[in-house]
Steps between C-alpha positions, in 0.01 A plus 500: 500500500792361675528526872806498668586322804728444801530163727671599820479187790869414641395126440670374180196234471263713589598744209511228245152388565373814436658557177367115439188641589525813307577293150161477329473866535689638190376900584663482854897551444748429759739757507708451802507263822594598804603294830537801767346801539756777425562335144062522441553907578769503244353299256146615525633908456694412209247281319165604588307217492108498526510205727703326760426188656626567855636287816457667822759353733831547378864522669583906522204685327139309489262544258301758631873711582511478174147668448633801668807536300388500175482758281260318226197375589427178375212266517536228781422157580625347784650193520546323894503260731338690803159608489510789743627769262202481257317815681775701471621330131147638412552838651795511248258472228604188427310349205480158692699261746601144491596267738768245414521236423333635227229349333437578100151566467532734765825642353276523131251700692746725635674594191178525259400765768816709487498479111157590481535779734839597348392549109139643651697806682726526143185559315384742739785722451506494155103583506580808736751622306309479212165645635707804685668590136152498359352699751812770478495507135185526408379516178851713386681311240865549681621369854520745776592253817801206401526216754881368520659229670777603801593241700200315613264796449279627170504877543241765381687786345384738272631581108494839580778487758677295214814696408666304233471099379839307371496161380736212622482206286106360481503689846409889558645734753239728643614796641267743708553814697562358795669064455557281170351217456543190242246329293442212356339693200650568207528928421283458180221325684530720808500827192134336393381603877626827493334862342735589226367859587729486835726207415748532148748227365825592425672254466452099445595450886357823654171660529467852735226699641517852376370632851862420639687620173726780602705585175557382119831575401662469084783402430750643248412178251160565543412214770250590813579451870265561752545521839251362766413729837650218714828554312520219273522594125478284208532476097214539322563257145383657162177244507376649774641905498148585281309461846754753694474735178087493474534653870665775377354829489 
């Protein structure tokens, strides 16, 4: 697991001993430095690093301005020359805080901590995700909760409220009653999770749930349409039209 990472100190020599220091540790990548505090904001939004490495005086903005404008959340360990900001570095959650000059044992302390703490609260999240789809599912065979990525959040939302699924490349769109939603899953694994009782293919690139199926309409050469409650409609290929025709009554 890589974890990426963002110097910000407005002392050119102070940066490069960091990244000197930073070297033997090929899972930490640097992804941006930053020498004032209104280029850290911008950098840190845009990237999202797990960890900064963090100055507190600075000209403008200081590190802990810098705190309070942030929209991610990274992890943080100070980097300083004055020792009267630790209380409040700590009340930041800061993962630890060195005093410069900065010595390298220290420093190898500092960062084993954050990458311990880092990958431990990765794990974590994957094992709550898993043991909350466990305990929603059941023993069924199909998924009934999906979690999916938007922005920096993994949301809970349920394959019932599902309304149609299009594939995008090796992506899938998700689309529910209410937002849409991309995933990193391709439309035949995500068809695996879903009951085939609520959820037909067809076509390669769509799947739709039958609950929010308005109309099926033919064509003159014989070809399907059907149109979705939310007003979408879409073609349904020959493969597939034997699933729309077994619902017919």
């Amino acid at each position: 697991m890589k974890i990426d990472c963002i110097i910000i100190d407005d002392e050119k020599l102070a940066r490069e001993l960091l990244l000197e220091f930073l070297e033997p540790y090929s899972d930490i990548e640097i992804v941006a430095e930053c020498s004032n505090g209104k280029d850290a904001v911008e950098k840190i939004n845009s990237t999202k690093p797990q960890l900064i490495f963090l100055d507190v005086q600075m000209p403008g903005m200081d590190g802990f301005d810098v705190l309070e404008t942030i929209k991610h959340k990274p992890y943080v360990i100070f980097t300083t020359a004055y020792d009267q900001y630790a209380i409040k570095a700590f009340d930041k959650s800061a993962i630890d805080y060195l005093l410069k000059p900065l010595d390298e044992e220290r420093f190898k302390q500092a960062v084993l901590r954050a990458s311990d703490r880092i990958k431990a609260d990765e794990s974590n999240v994957e094992e709550l995700i898993s043991s909350i789809k466990g305990s929603i599912e059941g023993t069924t065979k199909y998924t009934t909760h999906l979690f999916v990525q938007k922005s920096e959040k993994l949301l809970n939302i349920e394959v019932r409220d599902i309304v149609h699924l299009e594939a995008s490349g090796d992506y899938t769109v998700i689309t529910t009653k209410a937002d849409q939603y991309l995933s990193s899953s391709g439309i035949g694994k995500l068809e695996e999770k879903l009951d085939p009782e609520l959820f037909i293919r067809i076509h390669r690139s769509t799947i739709i749930n039958l609950n929010a199926l308005k109309e099926i309409e033919k064509h003159f050469n014989g070809g399907l349409i059907v149109k979705m409650e939310n007003g979408k409609s879409f073609p349904v290929s020959r493969t597939y039209a034997k699933q729309i025709r077994k619902k017919v009554v």
